[in-house]
C-alpha positions in Angstrom: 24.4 -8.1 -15.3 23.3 -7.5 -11.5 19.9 -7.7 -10.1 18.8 -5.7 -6.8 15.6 -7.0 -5.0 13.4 -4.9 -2.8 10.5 -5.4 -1.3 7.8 -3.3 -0.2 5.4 -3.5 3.1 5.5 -2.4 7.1 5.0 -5.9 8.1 8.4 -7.0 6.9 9.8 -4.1 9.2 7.9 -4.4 12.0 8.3 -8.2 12.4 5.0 -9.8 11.2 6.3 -11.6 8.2 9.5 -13.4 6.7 10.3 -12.8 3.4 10.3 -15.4 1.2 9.8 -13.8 -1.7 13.4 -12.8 -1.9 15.4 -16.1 -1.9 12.8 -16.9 -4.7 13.8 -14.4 -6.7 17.4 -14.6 -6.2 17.7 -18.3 -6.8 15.3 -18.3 -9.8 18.2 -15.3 -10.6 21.1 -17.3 -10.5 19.7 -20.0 -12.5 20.0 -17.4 -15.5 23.4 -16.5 -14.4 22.0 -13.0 -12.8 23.8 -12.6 -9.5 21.9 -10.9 -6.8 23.9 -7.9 -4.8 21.6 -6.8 -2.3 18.6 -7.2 -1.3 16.3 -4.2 0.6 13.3 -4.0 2.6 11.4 -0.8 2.4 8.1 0.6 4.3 4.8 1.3 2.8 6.1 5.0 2.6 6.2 6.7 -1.3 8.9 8.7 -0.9 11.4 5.9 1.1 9.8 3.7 -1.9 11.5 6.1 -4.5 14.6 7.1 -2.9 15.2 3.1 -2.7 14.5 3.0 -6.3 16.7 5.7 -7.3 19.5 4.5 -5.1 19.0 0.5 -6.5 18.6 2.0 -10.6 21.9 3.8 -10.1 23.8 0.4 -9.5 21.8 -2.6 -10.4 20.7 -3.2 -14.4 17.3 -4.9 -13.1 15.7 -3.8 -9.6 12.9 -6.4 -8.5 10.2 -5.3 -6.3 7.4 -7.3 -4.7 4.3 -5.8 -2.9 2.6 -2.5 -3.1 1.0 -2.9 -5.8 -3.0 -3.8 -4.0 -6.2 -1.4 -4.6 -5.7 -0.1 -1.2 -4.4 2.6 -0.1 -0.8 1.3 1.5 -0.6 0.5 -1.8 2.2 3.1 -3.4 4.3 1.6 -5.3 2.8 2.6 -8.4 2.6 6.2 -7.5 6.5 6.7 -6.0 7.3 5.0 -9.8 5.3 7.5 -11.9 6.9 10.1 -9.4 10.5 9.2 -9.8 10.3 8.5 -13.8 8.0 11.1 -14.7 5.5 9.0 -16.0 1.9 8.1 -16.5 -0.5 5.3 -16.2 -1.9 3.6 -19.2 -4.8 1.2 -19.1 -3.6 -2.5 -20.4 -6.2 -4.0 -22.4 -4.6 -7.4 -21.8 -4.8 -7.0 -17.9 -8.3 -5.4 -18.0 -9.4 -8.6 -19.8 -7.5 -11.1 -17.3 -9.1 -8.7 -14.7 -12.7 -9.4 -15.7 -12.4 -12.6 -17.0 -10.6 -13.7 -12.5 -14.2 -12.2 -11.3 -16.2 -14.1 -13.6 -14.6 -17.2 -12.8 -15.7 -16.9 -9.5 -19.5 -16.0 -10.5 -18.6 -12.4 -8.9 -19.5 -9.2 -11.1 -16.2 -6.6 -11.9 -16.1 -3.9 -9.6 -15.4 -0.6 -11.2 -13.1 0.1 -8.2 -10.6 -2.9 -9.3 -9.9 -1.1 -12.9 -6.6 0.5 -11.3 -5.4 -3.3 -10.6 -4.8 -3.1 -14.2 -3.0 -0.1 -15.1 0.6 -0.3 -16.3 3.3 2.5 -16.5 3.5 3.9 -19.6 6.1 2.6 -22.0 6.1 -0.5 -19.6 6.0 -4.0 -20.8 2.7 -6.3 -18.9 3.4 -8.8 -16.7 0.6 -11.0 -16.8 -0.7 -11.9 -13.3 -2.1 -15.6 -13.9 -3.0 -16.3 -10.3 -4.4 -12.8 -9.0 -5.4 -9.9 -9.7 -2.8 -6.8 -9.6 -1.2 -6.9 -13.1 3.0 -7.1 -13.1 5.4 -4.6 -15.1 8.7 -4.3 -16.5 9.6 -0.7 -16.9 12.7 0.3 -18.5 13.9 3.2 -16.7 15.6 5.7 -19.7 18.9 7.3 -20.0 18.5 8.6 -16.4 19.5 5.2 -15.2 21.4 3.7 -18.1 18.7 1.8 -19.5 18.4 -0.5 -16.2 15.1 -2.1 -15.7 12.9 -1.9 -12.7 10.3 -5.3 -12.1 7.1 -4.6 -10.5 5.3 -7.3 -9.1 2.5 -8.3 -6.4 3.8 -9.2 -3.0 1.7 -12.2 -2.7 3.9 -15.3 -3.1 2.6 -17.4 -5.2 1.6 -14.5 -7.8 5.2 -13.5 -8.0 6.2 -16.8 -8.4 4.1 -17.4 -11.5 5.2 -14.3 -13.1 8.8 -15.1 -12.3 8.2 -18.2 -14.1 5.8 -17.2 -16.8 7.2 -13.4 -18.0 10.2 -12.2 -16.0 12.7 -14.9 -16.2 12.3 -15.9 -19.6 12.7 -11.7 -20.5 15.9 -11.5 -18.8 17.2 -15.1 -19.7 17.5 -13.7 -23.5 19.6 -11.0 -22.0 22.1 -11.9 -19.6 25.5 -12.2 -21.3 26.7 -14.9 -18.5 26.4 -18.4 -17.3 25.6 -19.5 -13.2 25.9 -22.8 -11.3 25.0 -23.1 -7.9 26.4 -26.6 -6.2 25.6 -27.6 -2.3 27.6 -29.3 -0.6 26.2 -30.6 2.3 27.9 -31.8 5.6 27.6 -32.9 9.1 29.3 -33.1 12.1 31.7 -30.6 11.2 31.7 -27.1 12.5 32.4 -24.1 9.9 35.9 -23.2 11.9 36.9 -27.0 11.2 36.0 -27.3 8.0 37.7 -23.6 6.8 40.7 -25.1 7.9 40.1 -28.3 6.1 39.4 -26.9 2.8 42.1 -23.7 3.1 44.1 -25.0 0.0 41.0 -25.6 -1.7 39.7 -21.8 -1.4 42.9 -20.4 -1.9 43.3 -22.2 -5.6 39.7 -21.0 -6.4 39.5 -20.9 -10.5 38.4 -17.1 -11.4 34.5 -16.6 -11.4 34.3 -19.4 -8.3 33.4 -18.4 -5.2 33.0 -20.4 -2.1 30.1 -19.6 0.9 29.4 -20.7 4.3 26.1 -21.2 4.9 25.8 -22.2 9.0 22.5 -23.1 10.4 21.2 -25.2 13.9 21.8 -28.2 13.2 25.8 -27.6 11.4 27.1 -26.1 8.2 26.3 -26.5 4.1 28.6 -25.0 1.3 27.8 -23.8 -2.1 30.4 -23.7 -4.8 28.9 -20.5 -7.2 30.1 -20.5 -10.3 29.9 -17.8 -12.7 30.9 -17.7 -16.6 30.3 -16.9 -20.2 29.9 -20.5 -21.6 27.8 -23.6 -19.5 30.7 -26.0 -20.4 33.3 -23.9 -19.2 31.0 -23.1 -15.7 30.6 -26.9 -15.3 34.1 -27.4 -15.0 35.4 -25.4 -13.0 32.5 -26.0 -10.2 33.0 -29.7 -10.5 36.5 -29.3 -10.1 36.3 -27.6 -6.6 33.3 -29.5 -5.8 35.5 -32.8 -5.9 38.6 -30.7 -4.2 35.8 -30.1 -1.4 35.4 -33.8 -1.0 38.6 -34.8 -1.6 39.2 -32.9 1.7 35.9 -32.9 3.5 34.5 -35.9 1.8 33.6 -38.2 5.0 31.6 -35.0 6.6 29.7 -34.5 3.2 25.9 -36.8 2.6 25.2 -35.0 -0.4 26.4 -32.3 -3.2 23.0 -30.9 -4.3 19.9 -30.0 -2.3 18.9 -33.1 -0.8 18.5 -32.8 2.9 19.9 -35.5 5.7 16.6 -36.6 5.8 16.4 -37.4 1.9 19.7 -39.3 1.8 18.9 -41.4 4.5 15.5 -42.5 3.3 17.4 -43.1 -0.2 20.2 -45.3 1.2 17.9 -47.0 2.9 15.2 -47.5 -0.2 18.2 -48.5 -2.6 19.4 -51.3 0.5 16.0 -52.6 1.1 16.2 -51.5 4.4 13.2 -50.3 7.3 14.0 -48.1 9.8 12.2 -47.6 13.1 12.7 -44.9 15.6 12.6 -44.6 19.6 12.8 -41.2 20.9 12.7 -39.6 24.4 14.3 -36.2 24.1 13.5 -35.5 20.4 9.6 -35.9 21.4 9.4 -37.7 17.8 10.9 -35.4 16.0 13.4 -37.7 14.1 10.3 -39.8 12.8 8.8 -36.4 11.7 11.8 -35.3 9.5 12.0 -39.0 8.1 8.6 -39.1 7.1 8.8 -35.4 5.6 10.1 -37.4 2.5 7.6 -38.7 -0.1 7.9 -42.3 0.0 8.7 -42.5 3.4 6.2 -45.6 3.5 8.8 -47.7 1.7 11.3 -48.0 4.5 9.8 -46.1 7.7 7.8 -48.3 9.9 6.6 -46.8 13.0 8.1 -44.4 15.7 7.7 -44.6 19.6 8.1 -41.6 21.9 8.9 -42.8 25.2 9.7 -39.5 27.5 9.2 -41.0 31.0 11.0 -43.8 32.2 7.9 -46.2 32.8 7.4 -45.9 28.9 10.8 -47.2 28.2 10.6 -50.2 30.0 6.8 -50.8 29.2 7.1 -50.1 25.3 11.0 -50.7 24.5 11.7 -53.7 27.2 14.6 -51.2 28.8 15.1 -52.6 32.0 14.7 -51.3 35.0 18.0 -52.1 36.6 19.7 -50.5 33.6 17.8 -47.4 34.9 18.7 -47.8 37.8 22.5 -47.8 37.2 23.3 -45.5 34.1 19.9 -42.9 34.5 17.3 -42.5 31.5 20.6 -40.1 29.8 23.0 -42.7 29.1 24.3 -44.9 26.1 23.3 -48.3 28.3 19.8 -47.1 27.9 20.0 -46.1 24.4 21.0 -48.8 23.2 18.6 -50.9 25.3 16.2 -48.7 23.4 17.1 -49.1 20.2 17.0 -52.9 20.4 13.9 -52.9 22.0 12.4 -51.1 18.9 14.3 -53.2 16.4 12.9 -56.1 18.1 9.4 -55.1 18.6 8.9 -53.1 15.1 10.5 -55.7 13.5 12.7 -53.2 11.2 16.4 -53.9 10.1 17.4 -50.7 11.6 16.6 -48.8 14.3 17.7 -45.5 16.4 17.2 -44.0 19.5 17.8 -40.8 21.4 17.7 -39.5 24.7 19.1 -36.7 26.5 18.3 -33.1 27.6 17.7 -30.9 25.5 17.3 -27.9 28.7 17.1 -25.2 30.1 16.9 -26.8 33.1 17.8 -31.1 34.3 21.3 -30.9 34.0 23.6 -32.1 36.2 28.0 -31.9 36.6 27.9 -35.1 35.4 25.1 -34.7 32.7 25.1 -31.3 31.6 22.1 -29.5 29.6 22.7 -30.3 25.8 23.7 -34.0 26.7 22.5 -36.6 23.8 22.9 -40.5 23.8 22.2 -42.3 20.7 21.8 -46.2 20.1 21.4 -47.6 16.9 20.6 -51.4 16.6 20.7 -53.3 12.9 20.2 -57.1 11.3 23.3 -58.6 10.6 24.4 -60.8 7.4 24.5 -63.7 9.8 21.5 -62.9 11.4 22.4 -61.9 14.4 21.5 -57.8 16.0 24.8 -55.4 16.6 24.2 -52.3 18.4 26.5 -49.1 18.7 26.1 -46.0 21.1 27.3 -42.3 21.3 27.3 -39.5 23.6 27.5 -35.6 22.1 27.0 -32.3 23.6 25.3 -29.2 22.0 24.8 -25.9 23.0 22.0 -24.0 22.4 18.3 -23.5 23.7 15.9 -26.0 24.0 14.4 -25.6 20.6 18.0 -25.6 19.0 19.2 -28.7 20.8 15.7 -30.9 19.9 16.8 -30.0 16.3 20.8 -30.8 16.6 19.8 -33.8 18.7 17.9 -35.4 15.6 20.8 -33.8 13.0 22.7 -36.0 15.2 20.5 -38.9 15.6 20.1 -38.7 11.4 24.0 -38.7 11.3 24.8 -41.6 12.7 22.3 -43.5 10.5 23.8 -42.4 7.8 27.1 -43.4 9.2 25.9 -46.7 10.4 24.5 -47.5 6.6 27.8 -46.4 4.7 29.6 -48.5 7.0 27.1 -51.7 7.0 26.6 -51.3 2.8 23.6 -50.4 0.7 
């Protein structure tokens, strides 16, 4: 069984809005072991609307739309349906009631105009909407288009969400014949060239019904082992097999095999040591304290977080001395690490980490180019005593891109530095 999503609106095409309603629909998919094969955007036109229906129904057994479904009149998805199958409109007393029932709630009378927010294709099964108001519909599509299903459903997020969970995964669930298991494998400082070659063998020996995808983004490159079968036990096995071929390959470049971000690890290595972190940034502008306290819980182990961009704050809030300035410039591992044990000392954490570079356009020199980063991490030792460790990248990519590899980076070598040190 094979799904199809489209979704319906100008604003998707013109610019004005990302769709997330897609990657919902395909992960809550694959969870059922219903593989996605492509996904379409289509304008607020009726005829576009039902060529991309008839074009998705010939190939796909279930095509999922979102939007076009509203009482106004952009609103056509309805009408390019009724259109292609030949079909009529019949009132649902079940959404009617819903209907009424979302405008009393609100201490607002029913408007007469709304009464088309709940009429369903005829022969179509009712999607209940629980959070708005446009009622949902599966409609199977006849002999025409060998019995494949089409999925109507409000473009507003969270009211597609709730009838993905409520209705139109638990429909489907009862019919699809196979088995699918998603598995990320996460990894850093690696780029996707490096790591094909690394894990070659590993692709090349890939058990039937596993595939392997590369999923780059800014700050480096994720995998995800998809697995696809009749039986869960048999799935299971064969995607933990290549997971652990992965890792027994890749292993020191991967923090985690699931969907915990860097972020996440970090703070749970550090919560399972009964270590604090504190953070001293110049070029990240604080955005490594940010993504560490993204993470519920971050109160357990994150302390505080000092953004010291000029120079002056360096040596007033981290002790970095002035000399040391002087010498190396702000971009340099002698005053990273003079940062990072200046925060250690003053927050009174166990570990701490500092950036500083330049993240661009402009600042760059021959000897210090744009996309220069210097890290210092500083950490309580058994005996007591404070060890320290530096290191000098270089990305490439704009200023936005580099912030966010910068703390990637910064994020890495915490992680590395609490392997090494134990949790």
């Amino acid at each position: 069984m094979v799904a199809e999503i489209v979704s319906i609106g100008d604003e998707l095409l013109k610019g004005g809005k990302v769709n997330t309603n897609a990657p919902f629909i395909a992960s809550a998919l694959g969870e059922i072991g219903i593989p996605v094969s492509r996904i379409v955007a289509c304008a607020d036109d009726e005829v576009a609307i039902g060529t991309v229906f008839s074009e998705s129904l010939s190939r796909a057994d279930i095509v999922l739309v979102t939007g076009g479904l509203g009482p106004t009149r952009d609103d056509r998805t309805k009408k390019a349906v009724m259109r292609l199958l030949q079909r009529g409109l019949e009132e649902s007393p079940e959404a009617l009631g819903k209907l009424s029932s979302w405008f009393s709630a609100r201490g607002r009378s029913f408007p007469e105009s709304m009464r088309d927010q709940a009429m369903i294709l005829e022969g179509s099964l009712l999607v209940p909407n629980s959070v708005g108001t446009a009622a949902g519909m599966i409609v199977p599509c006849g002999e025409r288009f060998h019995d494949h299903h089409l999925v109507l459903m409000p473009g507003v997020p969270a009211e597609m969400q709730a009838m993905m969970r409520e209705t139109v995964i638990p429909f489907f669930a009862e019919k699809s014949p196979t088995v699918m298991l998603h598995t990320p494998v996460k990894t850093v400082g690696i780029g996707e060239t490096m790591l094909a070659e690394l894990i070659e063998a590993v692709e090349d020996a890939l058990p039937e019904g596993t595939t392997l995808a590369y999923l780059p983004h800014t700050a480096g490159v994720d995998l995800v082992v998809t697995t696809i079968g009749a039986t869960m036990e048999s799935v299971e096995e064969d995607n933990r097999r290549v997971v652990e071929a992965v890792l027994g390959r890749a292993g020191r470049f991967v923090y985690a095999t699931g969907e915990a971000t860097l972020e996440e690890t970090v703070g749970r290595m550090l919560a399972e040591s009964r270590r604090s972190i504190a953070v001293a940034e110049s070029c990240t502008g604080g955005l490594v304290a940010s993504r560490l306290t993204d993470v519920p819980g971050s109160s357990v182990y994150f302390l505080q977080g000092v953004v010291s961009y000029a120079d002056q704050s360096k040596v007033r809030l981290l002790g970095v001395s002035p000399e040391t300035l002087d010498r190396y410039g702000a971009v340099s591992e002698a005053v990273a690490e003079e940062m990072a044990r200046g925060c250690l000392a003053k927050s009174g954490a166990d570990v701490a980490v500092s950036t500083t570079g330049i993240a661009g356009p402009s600042g760059g020199s021959r000897e210090k180019p744009v996309g220069t980063l210097c890290i210092g991490i500083a950490g309580k030792q058994q005996d007591g005593s404070i060890g320290s460790r530096t290191a000098s990248l270089r990305m490439y990519g704009t200023r936005l891109q580099n912030k966010q590899r910068f703390s990637e980076a910064a994020l890495r070598e915490v992680w590395k530095y609490l392997q090494e040190t134990g949790q």
